[in-house]
C-alpha positions in Angstrom: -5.4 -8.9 14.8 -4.0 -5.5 14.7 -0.4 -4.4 14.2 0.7 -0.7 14.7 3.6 0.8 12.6 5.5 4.4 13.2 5.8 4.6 9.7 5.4 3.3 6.2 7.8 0.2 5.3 8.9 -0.9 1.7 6.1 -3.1 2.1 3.4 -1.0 3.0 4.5 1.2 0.0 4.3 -1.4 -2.0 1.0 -2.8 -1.4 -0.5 0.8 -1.2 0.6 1.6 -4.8 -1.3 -2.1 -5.5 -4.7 -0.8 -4.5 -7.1 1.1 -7.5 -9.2 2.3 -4.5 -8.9 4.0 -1.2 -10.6 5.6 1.2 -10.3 8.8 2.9 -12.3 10.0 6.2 -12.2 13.3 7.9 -14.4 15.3 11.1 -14.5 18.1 12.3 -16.2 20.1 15.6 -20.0 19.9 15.3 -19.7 19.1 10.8 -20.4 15.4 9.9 -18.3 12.6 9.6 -16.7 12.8 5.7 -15.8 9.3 3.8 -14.5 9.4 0.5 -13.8 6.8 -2.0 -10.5 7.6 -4.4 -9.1 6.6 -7.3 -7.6 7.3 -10.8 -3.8 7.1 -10.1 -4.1 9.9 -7.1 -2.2 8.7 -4.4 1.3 8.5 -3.8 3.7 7.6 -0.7 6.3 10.4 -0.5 7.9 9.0 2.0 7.7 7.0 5.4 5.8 9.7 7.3 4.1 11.5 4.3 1.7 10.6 1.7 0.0 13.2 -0.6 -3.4 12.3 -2.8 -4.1 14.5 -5.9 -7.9 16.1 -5.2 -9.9 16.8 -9.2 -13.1 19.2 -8.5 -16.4 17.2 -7.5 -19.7 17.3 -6.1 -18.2 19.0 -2.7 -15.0 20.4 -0.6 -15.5 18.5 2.4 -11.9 17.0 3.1 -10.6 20.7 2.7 -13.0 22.3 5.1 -12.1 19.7 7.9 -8.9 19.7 7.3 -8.6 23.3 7.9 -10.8 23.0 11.0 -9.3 20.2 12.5 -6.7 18.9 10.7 -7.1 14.8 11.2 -7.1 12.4 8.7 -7.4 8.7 8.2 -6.8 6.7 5.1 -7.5 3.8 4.3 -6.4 1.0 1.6 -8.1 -2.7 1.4 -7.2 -5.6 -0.9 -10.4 -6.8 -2.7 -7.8 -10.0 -3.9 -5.5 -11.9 -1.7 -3.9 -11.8 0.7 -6.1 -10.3 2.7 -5.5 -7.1 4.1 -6.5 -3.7 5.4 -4.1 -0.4 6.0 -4.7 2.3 7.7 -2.6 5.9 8.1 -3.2 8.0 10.8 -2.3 11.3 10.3 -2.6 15.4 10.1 -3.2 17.0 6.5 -2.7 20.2 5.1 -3.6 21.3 1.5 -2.0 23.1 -2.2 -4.5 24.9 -4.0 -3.9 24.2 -7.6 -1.8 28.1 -8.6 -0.7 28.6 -5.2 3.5 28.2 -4.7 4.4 24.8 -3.9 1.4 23.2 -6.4 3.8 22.4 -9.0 6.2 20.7 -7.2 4.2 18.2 -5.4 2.2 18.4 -8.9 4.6 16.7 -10.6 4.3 13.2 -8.7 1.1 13.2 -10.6 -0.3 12.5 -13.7 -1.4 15.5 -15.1 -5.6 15.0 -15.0 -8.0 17.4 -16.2 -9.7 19.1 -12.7 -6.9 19.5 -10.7 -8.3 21.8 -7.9 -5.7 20.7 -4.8 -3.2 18.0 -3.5 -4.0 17.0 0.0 -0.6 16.9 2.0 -0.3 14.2 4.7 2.0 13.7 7.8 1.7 10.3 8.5 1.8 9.7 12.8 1.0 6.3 12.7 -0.5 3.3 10.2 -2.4 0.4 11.1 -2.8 -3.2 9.5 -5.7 -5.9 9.9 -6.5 -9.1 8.3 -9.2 -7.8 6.0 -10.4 -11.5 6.2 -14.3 -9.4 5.7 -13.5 -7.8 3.0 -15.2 -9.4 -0.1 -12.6 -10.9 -3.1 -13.9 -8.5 -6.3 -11.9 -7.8 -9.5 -10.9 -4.4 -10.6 -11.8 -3.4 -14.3 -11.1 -0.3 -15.4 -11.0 3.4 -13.9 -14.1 5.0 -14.7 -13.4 8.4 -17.0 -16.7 9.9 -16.2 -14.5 12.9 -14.2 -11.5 13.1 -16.6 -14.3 13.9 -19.6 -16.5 16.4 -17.5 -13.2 18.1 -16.3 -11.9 18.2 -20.2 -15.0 19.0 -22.2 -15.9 21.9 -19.6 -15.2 26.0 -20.3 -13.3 26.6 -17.6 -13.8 30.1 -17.0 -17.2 28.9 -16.5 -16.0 26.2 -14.4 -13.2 28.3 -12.5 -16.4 30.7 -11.6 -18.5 28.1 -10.3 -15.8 27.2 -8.0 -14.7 30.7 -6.9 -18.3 31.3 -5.5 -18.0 27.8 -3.2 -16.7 29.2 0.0 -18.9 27.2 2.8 -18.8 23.2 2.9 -22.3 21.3 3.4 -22.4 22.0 7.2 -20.8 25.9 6.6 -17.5 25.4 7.5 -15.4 27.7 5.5 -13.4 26.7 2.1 -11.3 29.1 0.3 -12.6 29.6 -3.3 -10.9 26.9 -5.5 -9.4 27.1 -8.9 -9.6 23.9 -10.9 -6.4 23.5 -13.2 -6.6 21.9 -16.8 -4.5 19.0 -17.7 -0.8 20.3 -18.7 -0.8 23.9 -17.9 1.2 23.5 -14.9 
């Protein structure tokens, strides 16, 4: 059974801020349909109607193109121990370019990773909640640093180049060309 919420509660907050995993899923007109899995510390609640996840460069740009196309957005947080449960926020995002005004600020709520390229901005409308009684029980171990060490061992003008020249997403929406920050130099 379902229950709908207009916003984020204490408790919401605090099982969101629980979860080493969540997933993020965006569309836009005639692009596919883009699922995510998160992690490493990125996400933070802001307050009852806004959330904000901390992006690191990656294989693609996907969230960013849709989100500049369309604008929708649906998160999504699930206990893998008990109790049981599955969250979902509903909402319309906007994005900070790492070096554009505003990055720092929302920067700070973050720990300051290697990669930083952009922090995806969220306006919550609505939030969801389901018994997750599918949802397998699995045990969390460690965050992987596979990322974190590419982002720190790379030359990043070499890096900040590759990025730059990245300006169409896998279906050719458009992306502005990114920057990716180094841990500590905002």
């Amino acid at each position: 059974m379902a229950d709908f919420f207009d916003e984020i509660g204490e408790n919401h907050a605090a099982f969101i801020a629980r979860q080493p995993v969540f997933f993020v899923a965006t569309a836009a007109q005639g692009a596919r349909i883009n699922l995510s899995a998160k992690g490493m510390d990125a996400f933070r609640v802001l307050g009852p109607k806004r959330v904000a996840y901390l992006d690191l460069g990656g294989s693609g740009n996907e969230t960013h193109a849709h989100l500049a196309a369309d604008g929708r957005i649906t998160i999504m947080f699930c206990a893998f121990d008990n109790p049981a449960l599955i969250l979902r926020l509903y909402g319309r995002g906007s994005f900070v370019v790492a070096g554009d005004e505003g990055f720092e600020a929302i920067a700070a709520h973050f720990p300051p990773l290697p990669g930083r390229r952009q922090i995806f901005d969220i306006a919550v409308d609505s939030l969801q909640t389901s018994c997750g009684w599918g949802v397998p029980l699995m045990t969390f171990g460690a965050e992987r640093q596979t990322l974190v060490k590419y982002h720190a061992q790379q030359d990043a003008s070499v890096r900040l180049a590759k990025l730059g020249e990245r300006t169409k997403s896998i279906d050719g929406l458009p992306v502005r060309p990114q920057t990716v920050m180094p841990a500590g130099s905002l």
